[in-house]
Short mmCIF file of the C-alpha atoms (twelve columns), coordinates in Angstrom:
data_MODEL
# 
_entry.id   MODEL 
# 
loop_
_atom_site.group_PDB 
_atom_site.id 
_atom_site.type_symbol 
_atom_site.label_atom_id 
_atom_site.label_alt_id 
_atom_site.label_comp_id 
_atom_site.label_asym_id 
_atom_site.label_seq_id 
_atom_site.Cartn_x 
_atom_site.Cartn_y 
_atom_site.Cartn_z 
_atom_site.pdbx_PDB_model_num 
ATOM 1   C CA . UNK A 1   119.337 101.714 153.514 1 
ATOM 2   C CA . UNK A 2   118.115 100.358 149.993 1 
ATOM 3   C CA . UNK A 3   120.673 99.197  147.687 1 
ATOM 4   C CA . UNK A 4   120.079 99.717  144.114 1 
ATOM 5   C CA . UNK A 5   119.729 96.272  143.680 1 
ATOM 6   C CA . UNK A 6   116.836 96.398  146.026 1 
ATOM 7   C CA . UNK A 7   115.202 99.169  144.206 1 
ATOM 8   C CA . UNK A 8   115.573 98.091  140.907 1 
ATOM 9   C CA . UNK A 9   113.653 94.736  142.481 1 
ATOM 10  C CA . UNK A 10  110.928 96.835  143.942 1 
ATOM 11  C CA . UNK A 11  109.998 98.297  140.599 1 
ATOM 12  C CA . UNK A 12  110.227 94.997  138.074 1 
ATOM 13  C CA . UNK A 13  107.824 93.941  141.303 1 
ATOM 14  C CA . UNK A 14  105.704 97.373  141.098 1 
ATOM 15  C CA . UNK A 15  106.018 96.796  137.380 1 
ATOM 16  C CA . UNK A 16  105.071 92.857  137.476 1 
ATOM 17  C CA . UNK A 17  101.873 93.918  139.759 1 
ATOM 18  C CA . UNK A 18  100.574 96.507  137.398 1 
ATOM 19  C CA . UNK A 19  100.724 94.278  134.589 1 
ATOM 20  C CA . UNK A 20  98.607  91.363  136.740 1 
ATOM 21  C CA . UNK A 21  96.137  93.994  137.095 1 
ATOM 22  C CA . UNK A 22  95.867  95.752  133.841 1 
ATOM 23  C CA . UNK A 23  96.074  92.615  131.590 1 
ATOM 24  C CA . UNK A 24  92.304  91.432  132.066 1 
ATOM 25  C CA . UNK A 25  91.252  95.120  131.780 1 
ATOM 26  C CA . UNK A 26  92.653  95.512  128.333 1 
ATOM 27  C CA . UNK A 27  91.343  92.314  127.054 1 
ATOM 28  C CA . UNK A 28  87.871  92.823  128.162 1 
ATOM 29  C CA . UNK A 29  87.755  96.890  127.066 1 
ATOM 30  C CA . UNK A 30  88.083  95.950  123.445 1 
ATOM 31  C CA . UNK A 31  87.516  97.717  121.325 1 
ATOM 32  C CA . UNK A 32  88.870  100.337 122.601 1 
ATOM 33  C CA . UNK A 33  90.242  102.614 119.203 1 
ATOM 34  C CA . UNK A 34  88.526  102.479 115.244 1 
ATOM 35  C CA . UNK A 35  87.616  99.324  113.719 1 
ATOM 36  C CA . UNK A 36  88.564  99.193  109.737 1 
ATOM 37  C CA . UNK A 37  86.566  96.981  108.041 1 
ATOM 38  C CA . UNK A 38  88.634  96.271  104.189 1 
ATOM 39  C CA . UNK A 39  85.823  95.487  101.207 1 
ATOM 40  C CA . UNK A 40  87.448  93.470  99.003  1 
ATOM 41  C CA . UNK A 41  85.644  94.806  96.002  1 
ATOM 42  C CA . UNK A 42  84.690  98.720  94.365  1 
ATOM 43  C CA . UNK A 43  81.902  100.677 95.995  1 
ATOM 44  C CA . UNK A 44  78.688  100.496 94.857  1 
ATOM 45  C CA . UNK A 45  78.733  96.433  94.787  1 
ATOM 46  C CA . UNK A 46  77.067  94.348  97.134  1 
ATOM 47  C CA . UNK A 47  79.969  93.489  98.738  1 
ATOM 48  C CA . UNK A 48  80.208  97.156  99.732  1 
ATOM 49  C CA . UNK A 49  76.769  98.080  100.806 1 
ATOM 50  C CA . UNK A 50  76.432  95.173  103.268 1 
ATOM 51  C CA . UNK A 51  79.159  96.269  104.540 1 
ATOM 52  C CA . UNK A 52  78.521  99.593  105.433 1 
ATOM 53  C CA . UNK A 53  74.972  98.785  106.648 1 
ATOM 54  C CA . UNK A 54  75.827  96.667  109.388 1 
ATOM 55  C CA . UNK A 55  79.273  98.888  109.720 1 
ATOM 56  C CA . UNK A 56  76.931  101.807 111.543 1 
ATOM 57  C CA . UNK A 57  74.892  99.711  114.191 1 
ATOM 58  C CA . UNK A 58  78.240  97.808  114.940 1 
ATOM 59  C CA . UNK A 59  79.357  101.507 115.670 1 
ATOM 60  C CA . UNK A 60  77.079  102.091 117.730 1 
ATOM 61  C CA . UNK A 61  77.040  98.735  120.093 1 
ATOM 62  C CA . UNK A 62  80.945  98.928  120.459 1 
ATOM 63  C CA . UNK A 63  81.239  102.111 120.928 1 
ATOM 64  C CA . UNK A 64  83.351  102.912 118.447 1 
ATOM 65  C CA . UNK A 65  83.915  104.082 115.252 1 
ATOM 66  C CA . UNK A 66  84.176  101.629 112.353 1 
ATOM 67  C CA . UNK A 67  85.559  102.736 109.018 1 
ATOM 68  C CA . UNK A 68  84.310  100.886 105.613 1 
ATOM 69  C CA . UNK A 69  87.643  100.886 103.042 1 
ATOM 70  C CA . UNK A 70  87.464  99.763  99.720  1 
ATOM 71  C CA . UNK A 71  90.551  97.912  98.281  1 
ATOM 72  C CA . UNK A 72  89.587  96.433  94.748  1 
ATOM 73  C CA . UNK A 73  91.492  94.165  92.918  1 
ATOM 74  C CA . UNK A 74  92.982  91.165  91.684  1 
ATOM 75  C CA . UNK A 75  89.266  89.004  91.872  1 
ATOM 76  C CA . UNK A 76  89.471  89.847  95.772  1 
ATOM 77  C CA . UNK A 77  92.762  89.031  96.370  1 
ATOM 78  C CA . UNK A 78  94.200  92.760  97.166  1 
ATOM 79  C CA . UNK A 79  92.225  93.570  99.763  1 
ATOM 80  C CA . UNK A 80  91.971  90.141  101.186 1 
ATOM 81  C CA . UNK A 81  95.928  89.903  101.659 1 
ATOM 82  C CA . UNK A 82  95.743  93.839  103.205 1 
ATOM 83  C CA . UNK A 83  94.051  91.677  106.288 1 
ATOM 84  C CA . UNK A 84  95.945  88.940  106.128 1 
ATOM 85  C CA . UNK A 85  98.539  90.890  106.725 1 
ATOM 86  C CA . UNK A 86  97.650  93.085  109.410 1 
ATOM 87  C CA . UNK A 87  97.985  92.678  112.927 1 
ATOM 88  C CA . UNK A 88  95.617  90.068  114.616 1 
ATOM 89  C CA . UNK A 89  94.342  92.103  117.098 1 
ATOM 90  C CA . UNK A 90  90.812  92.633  116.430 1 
ATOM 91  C CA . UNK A 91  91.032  96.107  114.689 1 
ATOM 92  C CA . UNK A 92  90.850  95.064  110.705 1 
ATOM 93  C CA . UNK A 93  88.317  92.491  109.173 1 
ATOM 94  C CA . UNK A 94  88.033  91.829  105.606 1 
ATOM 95  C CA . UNK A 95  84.157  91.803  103.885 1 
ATOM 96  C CA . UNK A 96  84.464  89.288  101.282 1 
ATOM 97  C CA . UNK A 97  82.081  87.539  99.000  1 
ATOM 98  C CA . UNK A 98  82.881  84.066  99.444  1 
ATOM 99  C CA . UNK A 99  84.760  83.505  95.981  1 
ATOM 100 C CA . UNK A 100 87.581  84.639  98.229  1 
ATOM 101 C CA . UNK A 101 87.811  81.638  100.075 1 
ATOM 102 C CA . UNK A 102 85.661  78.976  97.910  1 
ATOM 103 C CA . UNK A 103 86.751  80.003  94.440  1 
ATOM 104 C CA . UNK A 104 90.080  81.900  94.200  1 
ATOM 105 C CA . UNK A 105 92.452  79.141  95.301  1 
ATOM 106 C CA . UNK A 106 90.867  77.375  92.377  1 
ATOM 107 C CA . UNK A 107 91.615  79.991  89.548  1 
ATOM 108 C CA . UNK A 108 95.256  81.412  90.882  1 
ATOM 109 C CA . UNK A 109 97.985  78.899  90.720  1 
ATOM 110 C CA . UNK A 110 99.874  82.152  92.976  1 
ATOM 111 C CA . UNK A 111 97.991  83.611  95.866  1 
ATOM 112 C CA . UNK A 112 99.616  86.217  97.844  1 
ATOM 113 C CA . UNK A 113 97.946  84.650  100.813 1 
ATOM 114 C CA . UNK A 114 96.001  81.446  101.957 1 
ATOM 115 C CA . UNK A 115 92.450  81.968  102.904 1 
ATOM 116 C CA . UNK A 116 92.871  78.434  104.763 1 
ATOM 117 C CA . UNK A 117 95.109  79.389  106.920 1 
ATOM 118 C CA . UNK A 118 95.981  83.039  106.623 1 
ATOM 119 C CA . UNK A 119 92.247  84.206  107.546 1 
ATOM 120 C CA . UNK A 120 88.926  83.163  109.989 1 
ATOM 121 C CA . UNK A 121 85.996  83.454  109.676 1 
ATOM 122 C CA . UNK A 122 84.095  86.130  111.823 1 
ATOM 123 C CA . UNK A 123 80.389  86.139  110.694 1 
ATOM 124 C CA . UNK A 124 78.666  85.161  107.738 1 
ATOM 125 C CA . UNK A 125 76.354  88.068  106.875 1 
ATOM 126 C CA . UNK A 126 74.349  87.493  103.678 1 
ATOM 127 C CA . UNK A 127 73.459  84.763  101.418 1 
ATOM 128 C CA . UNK A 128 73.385  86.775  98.128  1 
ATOM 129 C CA . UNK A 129 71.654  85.339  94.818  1 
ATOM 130 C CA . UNK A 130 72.582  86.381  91.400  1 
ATOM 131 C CA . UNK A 131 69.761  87.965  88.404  1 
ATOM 132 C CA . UNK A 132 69.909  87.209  84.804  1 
ATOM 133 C CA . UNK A 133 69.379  90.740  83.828  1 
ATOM 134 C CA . UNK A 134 69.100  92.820  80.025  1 
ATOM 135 C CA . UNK A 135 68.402  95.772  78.483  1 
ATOM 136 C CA . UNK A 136 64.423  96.322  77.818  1 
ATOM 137 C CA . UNK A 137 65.274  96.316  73.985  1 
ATOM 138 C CA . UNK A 138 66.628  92.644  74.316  1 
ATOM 139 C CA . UNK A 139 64.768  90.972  71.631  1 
ATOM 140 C CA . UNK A 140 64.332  88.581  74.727  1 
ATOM 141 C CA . UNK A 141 61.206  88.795  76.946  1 
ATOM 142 C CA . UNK A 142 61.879  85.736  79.082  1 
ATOM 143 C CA . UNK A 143 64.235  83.172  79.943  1 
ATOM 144 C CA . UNK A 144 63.570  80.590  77.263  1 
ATOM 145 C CA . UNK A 145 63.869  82.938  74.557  1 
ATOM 146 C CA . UNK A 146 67.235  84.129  75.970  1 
ATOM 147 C CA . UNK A 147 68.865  80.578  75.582  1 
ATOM 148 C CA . UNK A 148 67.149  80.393  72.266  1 
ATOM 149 C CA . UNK A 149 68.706  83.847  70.941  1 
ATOM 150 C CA . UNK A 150 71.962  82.678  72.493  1 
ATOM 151 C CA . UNK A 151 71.742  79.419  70.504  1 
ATOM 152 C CA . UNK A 152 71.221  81.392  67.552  1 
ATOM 153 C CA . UNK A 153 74.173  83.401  67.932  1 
ATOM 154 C CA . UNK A 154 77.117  82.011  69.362  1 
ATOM 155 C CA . UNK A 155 79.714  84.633  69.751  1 
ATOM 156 C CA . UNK A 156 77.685  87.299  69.202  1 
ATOM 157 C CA . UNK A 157 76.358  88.348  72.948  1 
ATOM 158 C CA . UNK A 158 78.597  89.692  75.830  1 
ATOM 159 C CA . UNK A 159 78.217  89.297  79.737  1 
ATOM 160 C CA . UNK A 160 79.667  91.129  82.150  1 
ATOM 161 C CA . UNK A 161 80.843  90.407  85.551  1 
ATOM 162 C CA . UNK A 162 83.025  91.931  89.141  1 
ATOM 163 C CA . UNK A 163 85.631  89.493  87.909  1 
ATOM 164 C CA . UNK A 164 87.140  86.057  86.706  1 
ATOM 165 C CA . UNK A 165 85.847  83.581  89.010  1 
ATOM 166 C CA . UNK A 166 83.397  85.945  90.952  1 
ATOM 167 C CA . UNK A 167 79.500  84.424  91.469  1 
ATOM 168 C CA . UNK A 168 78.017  86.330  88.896  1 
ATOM 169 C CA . UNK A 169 81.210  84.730  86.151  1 
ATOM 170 C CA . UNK A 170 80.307  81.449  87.207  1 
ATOM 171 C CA . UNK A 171 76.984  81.693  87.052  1 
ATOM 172 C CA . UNK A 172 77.435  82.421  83.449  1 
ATOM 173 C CA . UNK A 173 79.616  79.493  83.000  1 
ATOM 174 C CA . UNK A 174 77.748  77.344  84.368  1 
ATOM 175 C CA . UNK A 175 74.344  78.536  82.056  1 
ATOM 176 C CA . UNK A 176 76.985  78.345  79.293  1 
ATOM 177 C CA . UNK A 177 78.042  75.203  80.397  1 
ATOM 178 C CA . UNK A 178 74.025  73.396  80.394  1 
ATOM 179 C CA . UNK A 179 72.435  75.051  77.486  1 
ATOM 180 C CA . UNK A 180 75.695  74.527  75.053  1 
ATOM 181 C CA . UNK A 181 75.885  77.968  74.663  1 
ATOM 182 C CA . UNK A 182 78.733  80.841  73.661  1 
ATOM 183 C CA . UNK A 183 78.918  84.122  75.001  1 
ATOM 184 C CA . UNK A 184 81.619  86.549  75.536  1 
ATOM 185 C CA . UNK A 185 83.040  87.088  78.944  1 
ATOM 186 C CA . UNK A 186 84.282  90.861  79.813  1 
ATOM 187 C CA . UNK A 187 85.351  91.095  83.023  1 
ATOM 188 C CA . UNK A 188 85.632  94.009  85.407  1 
ATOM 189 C CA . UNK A 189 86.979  95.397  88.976  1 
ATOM 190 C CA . UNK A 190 83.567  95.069  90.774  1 
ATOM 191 C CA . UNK A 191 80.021  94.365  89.951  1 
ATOM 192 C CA . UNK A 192 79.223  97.915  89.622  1 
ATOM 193 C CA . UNK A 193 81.223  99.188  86.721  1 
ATOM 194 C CA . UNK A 194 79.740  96.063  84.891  1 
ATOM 195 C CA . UNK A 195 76.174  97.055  85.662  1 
ATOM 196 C CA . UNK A 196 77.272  100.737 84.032  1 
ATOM 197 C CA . UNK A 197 78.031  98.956  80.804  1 
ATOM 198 C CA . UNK A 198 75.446  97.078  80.067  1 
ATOM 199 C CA . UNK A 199 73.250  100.122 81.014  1 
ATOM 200 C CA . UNK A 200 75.291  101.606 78.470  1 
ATOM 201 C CA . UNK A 201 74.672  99.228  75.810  1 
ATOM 202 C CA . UNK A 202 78.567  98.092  75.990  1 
ATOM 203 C CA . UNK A 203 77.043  94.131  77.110  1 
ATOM 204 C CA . UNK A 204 74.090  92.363  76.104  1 
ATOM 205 C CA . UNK A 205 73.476  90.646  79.573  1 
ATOM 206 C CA . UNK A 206 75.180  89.715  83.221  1 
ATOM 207 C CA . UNK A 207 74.430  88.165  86.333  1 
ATOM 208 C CA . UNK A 208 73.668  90.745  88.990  1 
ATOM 209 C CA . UNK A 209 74.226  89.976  92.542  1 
ATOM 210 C CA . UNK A 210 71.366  92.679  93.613  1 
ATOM 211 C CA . UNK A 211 72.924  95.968  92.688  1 
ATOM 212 C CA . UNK A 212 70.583  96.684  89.737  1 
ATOM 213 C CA . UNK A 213 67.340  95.770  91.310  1 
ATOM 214 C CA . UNK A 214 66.029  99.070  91.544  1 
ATOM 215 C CA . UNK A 215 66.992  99.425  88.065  1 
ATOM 216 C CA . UNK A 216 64.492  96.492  87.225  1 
ATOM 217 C CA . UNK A 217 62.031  97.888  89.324  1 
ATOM 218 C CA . UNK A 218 61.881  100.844 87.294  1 
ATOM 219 C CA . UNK A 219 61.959  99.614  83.732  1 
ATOM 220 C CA . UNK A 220 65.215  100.226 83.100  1 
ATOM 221 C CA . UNK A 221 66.610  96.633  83.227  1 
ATOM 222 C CA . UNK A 222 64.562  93.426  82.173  1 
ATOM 223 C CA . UNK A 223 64.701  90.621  84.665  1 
ATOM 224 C CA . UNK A 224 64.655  86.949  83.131  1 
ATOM 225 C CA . UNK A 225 65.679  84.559  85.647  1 
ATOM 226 C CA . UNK A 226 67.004  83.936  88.568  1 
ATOM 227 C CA . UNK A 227 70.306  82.268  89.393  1 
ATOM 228 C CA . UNK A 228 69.067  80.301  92.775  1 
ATOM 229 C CA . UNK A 229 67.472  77.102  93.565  1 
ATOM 230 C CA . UNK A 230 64.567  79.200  94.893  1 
ATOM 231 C CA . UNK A 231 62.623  81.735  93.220  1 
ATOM 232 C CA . UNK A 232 62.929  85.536  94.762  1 
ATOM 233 C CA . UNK A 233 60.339  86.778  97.243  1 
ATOM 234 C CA . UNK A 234 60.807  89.951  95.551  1 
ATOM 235 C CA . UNK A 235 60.190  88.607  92.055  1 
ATOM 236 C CA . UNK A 236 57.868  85.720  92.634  1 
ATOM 237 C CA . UNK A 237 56.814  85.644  88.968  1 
ATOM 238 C CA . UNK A 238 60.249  85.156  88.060  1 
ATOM 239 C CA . UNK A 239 61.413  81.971  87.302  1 
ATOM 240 C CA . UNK A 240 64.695  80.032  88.645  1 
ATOM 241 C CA . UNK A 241 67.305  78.538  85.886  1 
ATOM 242 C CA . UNK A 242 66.293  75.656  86.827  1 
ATOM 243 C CA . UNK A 243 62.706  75.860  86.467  1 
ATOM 244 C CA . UNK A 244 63.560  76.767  82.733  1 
ATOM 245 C CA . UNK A 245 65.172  73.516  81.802  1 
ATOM 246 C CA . UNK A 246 68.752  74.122  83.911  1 
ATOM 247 C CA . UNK A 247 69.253  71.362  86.294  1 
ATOM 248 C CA . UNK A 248 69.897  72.139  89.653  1 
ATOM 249 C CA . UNK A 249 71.293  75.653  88.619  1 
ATOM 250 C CA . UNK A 250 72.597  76.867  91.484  1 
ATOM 251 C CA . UNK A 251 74.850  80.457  92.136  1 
ATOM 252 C CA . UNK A 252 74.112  81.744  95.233  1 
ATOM 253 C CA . UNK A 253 77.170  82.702  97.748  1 
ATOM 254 C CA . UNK A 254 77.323  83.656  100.923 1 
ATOM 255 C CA . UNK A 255 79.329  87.421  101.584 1 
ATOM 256 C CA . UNK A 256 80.674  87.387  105.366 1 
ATOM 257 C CA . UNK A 257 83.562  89.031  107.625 1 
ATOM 258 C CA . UNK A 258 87.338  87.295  108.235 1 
ATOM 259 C CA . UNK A 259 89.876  88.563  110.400 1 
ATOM 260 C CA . UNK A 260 93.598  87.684  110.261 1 
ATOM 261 C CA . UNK A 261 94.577  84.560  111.982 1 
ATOM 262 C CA . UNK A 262 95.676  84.628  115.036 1 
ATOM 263 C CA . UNK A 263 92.857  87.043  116.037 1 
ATOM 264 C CA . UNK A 264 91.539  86.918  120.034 1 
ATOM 265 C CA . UNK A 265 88.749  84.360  120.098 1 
ATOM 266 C CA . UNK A 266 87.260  86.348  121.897 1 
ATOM 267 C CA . UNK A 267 86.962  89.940  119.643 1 
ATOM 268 C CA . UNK A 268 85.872  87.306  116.732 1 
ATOM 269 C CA . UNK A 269 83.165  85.735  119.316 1 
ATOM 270 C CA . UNK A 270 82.075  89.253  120.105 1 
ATOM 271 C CA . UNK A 271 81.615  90.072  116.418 1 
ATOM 272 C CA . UNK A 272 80.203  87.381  115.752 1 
ATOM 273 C CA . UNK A 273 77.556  87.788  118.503 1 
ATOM 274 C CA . UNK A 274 76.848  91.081  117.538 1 
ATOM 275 C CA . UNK A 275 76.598  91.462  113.488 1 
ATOM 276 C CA . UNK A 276 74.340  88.231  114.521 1 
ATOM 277 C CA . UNK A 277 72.217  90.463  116.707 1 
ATOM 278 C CA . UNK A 278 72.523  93.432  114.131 1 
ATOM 279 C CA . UNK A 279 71.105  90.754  110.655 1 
ATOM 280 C CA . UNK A 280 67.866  90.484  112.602 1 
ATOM 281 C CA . UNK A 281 67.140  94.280  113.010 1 
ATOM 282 C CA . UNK A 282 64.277  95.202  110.308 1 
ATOM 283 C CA . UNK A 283 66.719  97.927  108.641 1 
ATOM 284 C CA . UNK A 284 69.120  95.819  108.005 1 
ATOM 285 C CA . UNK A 285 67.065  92.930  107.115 1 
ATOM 286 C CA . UNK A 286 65.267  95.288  104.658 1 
ATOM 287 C CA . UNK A 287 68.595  96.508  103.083 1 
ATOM 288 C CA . UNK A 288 69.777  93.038  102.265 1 
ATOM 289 C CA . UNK A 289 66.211  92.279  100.965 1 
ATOM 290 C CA . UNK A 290 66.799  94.895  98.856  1 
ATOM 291 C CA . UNK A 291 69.739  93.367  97.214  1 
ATOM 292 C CA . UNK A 292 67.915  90.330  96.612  1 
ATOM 293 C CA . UNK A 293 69.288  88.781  99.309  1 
ATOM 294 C CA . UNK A 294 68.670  87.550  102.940 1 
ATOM 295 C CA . UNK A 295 70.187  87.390  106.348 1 
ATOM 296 C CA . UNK A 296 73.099  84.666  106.619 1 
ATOM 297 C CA . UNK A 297 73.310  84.461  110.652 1 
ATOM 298 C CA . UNK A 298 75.998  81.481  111.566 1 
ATOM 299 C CA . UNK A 299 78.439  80.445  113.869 1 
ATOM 300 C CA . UNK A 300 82.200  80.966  112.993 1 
ATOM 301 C CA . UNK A 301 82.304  76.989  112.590 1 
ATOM 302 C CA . UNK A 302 78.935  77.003  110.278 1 
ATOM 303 C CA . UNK A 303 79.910  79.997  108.375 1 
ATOM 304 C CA . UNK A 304 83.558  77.727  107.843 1 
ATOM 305 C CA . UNK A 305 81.712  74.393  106.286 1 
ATOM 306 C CA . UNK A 306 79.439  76.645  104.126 1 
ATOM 307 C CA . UNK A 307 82.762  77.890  102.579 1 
ATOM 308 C CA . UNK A 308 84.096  74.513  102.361 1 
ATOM 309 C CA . UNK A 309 81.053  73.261  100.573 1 
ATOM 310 C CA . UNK A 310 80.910  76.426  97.977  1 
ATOM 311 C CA . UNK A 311 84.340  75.303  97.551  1 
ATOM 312 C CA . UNK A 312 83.683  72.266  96.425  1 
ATOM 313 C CA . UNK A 313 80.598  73.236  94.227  1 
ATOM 314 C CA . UNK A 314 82.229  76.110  92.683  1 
ATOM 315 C CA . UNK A 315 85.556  73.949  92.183  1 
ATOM 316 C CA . UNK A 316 84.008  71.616  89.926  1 
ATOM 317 C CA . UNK A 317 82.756  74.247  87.425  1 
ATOM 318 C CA . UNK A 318 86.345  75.909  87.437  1 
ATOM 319 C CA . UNK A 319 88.126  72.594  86.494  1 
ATOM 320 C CA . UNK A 320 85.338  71.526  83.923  1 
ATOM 321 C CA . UNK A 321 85.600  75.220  82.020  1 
ATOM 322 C CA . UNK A 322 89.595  75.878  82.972  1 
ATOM 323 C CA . UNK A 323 88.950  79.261  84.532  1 
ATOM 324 C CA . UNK A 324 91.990  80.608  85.277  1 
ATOM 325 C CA . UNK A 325 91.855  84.102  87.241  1 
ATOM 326 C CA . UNK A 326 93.020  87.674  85.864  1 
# 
């Protein structure tokens, strides 16, 4: 006759079995409920609609849905420390510019997170340039005569941009910075709401990370230079900064995924594989084109020393012009 001792052994042992068996089953069925992927930045930016067109194919090899959620704020910060802070099981990635990582700890002497250590990287997924852009009544028609008109009034022109220490500020700066110009800096809560004002007449130019391309297309924004070592295949005519007289003028960033630290290596390996996989399908490829933009496949450990060299790049700027963040 069984004691209760006895039983209570045979179920920890029943219990001990089951958990032998199940373990390797649950780690290799991820995913196995929603994915949330947290945009760091408003909808409508680049940011955003990279996001959510690699979000449906990576539905669609998983298996599972994957939900695009935009938490803007704080130059990237709010919805970068929403991941940070969730759990690290594979569920919630962060799609970040890469100011996030390569910038912010420059311009906040308080994070509510470190990037370093708080975050990994998952995928890069785009290497994004930035457009000097205008209205068509600009008394501008080109790049040269921009820096002129600039020269000639200090003060007196505006920029917009997604936010202190985003690409498209810096870019600025750093035009600013070469030519020994003024202009005013206004800064909003995504790249999107700036492009609405200076349609509106509120700024008289910004850097554009690809939003307002199809505005440009159709004559109702001026395109003057590009922000990039390279020129644009979409805008071949179009001259680089650099080309123009600035130096080695040089913007671009590269937008990717993070998940919390801590994540399994291997849901951030399968990710990886996969949006890899999904950035050479034409649609996608096309959408980023779009944008002005191209495909930024990488390992975790490439996509890690690109951020580490922005960082570097982008740090010097920030020190030489004291930008300090919202």
């Amino acid at each position: 006759m069984r004691t209760n001792a006895d039983r209570r052994a045979l179920v920890a042992a029943a219990l001990a079995a089951l958990a032998v068996a199940t373990g390797p089953v649950r780690a290799q069925a991820w995913p196995v409920r929603p994915i949330r992927i947290v945009v760091n930045f408003p909808p409508g930016g680049a940011a955003d609609q990279i996001a959510r067109v690699i979000a449906q194919p990576l539905q669609e090899t998983l298996g599972q849905p994957v939900v695009v959620e935009n938490r803007a704020g704080s130059g990237g910060n709010l919805g970068g420390d929403v991941v940070a802070k969730s759990a690290p099981d594979g569920y919630t990635l962060l799609m970040s510019s890469g100011g996030m990582v390569s910038v912010n700890p420059h311009i906040y002497a308080r994070m509510p997170f470190n990037p370093a250590k708080d975050l990994v990287p998952v995928a890069a997924a785009a290497r994004v340039l930035v457009f000097l852009v205008v209205r068509p009544e600009h008394p501008a028609t080109d790049a040269r005569a921009f820096l002129a008109d600039l020269k000639a009034h200090p003060g007196k022109r505006s920029f917009g941009s997604p936010g202190n220490g985003s690409s498209p500020h810096l870019a600025a700066e750093m035009l600013k910075a070469q030519a020994g110009v003024f202009a005013v800096h206004v800064p909003y809560r995504g790249a999107a709401p700036a492009l609405t004002d200076l349609m509106g007449g509120q700024l008289d130019f910004l850097f554009d990370p690809g939003i307002a391309l199809g505005h440009v297309k159709a004559g109702r924004l001026r395109l003057l230079a590009v922000g990039s070592p390279k020129r644009s295949p979409l805008f071949p005519e179009v001259p680089t900064l650099a080309e123009v007289g600035l130096a080695g003028f040089d913007a671009d960033t590269v937008f990717g995924f993070y998940a919390p630290a801590g994540t399994p290596p291997e849901a951030v390996n399968r990710l990886n594989q996969e949006i890899n996989r999904i950035l050479a399908t034409a649609p996608v490829k096309e959408r980023i084109a779009a944008l002005g933009g191209e495909p930024a496949p990488m390992t975790t450990a490439q996509f890690h020393a690109k951020a580490m060299e922005d960082s570097e790049r982008f740090g010097a700027i920030i020190r030489a012009r004291r930008i300090v963040g919202d």
